[in-house]
Every structure is written in C-alpha cells, then in structure tokens.
N, C-alpha and C positions, 0 to 999 in steps of 0.2 A: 475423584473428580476427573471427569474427561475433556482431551483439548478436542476443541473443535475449527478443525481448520477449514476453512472453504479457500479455493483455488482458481485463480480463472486464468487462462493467457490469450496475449490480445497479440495479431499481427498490427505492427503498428508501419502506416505510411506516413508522410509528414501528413497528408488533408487528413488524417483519421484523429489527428491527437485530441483534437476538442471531443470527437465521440468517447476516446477510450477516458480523456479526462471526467467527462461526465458520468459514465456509469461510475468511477472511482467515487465521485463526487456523492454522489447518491448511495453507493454504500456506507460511505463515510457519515452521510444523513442517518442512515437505519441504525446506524455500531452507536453515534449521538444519542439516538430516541434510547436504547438496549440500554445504554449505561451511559447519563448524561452527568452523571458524576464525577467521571471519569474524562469523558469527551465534549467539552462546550461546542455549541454551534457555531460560535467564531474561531476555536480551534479547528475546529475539523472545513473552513473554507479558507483558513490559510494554508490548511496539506492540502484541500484542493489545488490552488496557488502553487505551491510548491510540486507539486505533482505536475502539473501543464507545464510548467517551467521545464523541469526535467525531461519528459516526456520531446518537446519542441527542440531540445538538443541533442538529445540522445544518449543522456548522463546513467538510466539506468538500464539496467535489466531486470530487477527484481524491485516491485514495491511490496510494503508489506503495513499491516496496523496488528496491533497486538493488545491483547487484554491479558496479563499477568501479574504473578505473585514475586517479586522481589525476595519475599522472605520463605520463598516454598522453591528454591533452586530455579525461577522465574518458570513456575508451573504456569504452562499457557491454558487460559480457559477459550478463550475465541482469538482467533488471527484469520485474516484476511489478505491473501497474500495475492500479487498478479505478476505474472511473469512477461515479459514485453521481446516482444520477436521485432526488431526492424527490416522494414524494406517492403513488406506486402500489404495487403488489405485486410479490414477487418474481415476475421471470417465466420461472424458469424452473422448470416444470413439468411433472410427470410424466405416461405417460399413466392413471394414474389419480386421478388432479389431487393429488398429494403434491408441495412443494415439493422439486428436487433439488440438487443443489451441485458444482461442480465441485473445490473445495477438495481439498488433500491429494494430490492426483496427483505421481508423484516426479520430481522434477527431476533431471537427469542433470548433472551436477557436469562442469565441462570444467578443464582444467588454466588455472591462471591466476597473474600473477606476482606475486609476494611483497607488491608496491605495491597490489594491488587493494585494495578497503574495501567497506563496505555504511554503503550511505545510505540510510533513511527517508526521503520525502517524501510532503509534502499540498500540494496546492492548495486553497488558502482557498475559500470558499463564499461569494455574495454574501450572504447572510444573515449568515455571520461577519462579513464586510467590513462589515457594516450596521450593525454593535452596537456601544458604545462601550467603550474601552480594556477600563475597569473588567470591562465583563460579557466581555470577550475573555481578561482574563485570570482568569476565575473559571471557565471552559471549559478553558482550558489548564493551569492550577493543578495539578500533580503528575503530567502527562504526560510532562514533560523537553522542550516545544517553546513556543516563543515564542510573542506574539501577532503577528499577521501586520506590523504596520510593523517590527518586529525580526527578522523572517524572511528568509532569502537564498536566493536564487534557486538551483538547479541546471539548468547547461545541458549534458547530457550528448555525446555523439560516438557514434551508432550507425553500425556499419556494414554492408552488406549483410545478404540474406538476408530470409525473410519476417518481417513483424513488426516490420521495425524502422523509428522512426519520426523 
C-alpha cells in the first residue's frame, strides 16, 4: 500500500487566516466525503474551528490530518499536511492578482482496513512554545488539543511513491 501525501504551504499574514482557514476547510470537506467513516462533517468543522483558532495566534507551523493503520506501525494511507510560513501574503496568486486556493480538490478514497483511523496533528509554533502554560491554554481552550507539554508525538510509516515523507 502506498502513502499518499499531499502538501501545501501557505504564507500566512493576520488578514489571510480566513483564506488559508478555508481551503484547510475544504480539504477537510473532500478527506470527509473520501472516508466519511473515518471523518464526520461535524468533526472535520471543529478542526476547521480549531485550525482558525491556531492559525489567528500563531500556535502552529505545521497542520496536518492523517488516514492510518494503528495496527500496521500507523502505515499512512492519505495525509494532508500545510506548512504555515508567518508574516507574508498568501502566495498563491492569480494572474490577475486574485488570491487562489487549492482547497477542496477530491480525494480519491482507496480501500483501506477496518483498523485504519484519522488523526489530526499540529506542530507547535516557536511563538506557542514561547508563551506560558496559562496563555497556551487560553489558545487551546475549546479546541479538544492540549498545550504542547501534554501533547504526543505521532511518528507515522510512509511508504513508497511520490510525496511521501
């Protein structure tokens, strides 16, 4: 089985986070319809939720969603991962200078076993890492994620194919 990772990074300025939140939004839609077994539509617009949150403070650098096997060394079959650059503009732009988005594009769903799961992850932000407990947890406060010393690591098993890392 092959992982398939898709990868995007977004320069993010404060005015851009609803954009960059939205394409997240929207993938998060497609990974739903892909494997809605896995992903309900009310899960996946509280990572929305949780995503703008973070995004608005600047808690991460690395979002990511994951479709894996727990019982197969957490073999990733699909991840979704965005990398967030603070301080610039989004760059991707059109030609005639409209922001565009790649969000929303349909994921092709592959057969996968009954043990698979979906995992949300963030990589903390040095600026998160910088702040103390209290303000880490008035950032994560009703997201359903911890502050980062209470946070566990995920070390996935990709294998083959492009994209995977």
């Amino acid at each position: 089985m092959r992982s398939q990772v898709i990868s995007e990074s977004f320069t993010v300025a404060h005015v851009d986070v609803l954009y960059v939140a939205q394409q997240v939004n929207l993938d998060l839609q497609a990974l739903s319809k892909a494997y809605p077994r896995l992903l309900s539509l009310d899960r996946a617009i509280n990572l929305f939720n949780s995503c703008t949150t973070f995004l608005v403070n600047y808690a991460v650098s690395k979002i990511g969603y994951c479709v894996h096997d727990p019982k197969q060394s957490n073999l990733v079959y699909h991840e979704l991962r965005y990398e967030v650059l603070y301080g610039g503009d989004v760059s991707a732009i059109s030609p005639g200078g409209r922001r565009i988005g790649k969000g929303g594009h349909p994921i092709e769903s592959i057969r996968i076993p009954d043990s698979a799961v979906f995992t949300p992850l963030v990589w903390w932000s040095s600026h998160m890492l910088g702040l103390s407990e209290a303000e880490q947890e008035q950032i994560v406060s009703g997201t359903g994620w911890t502050i980062p010393r209470l946070s566990t690591g995920f070390n996935g098993t990709y294998q083959g194919g492009a994209g995977a890392v």
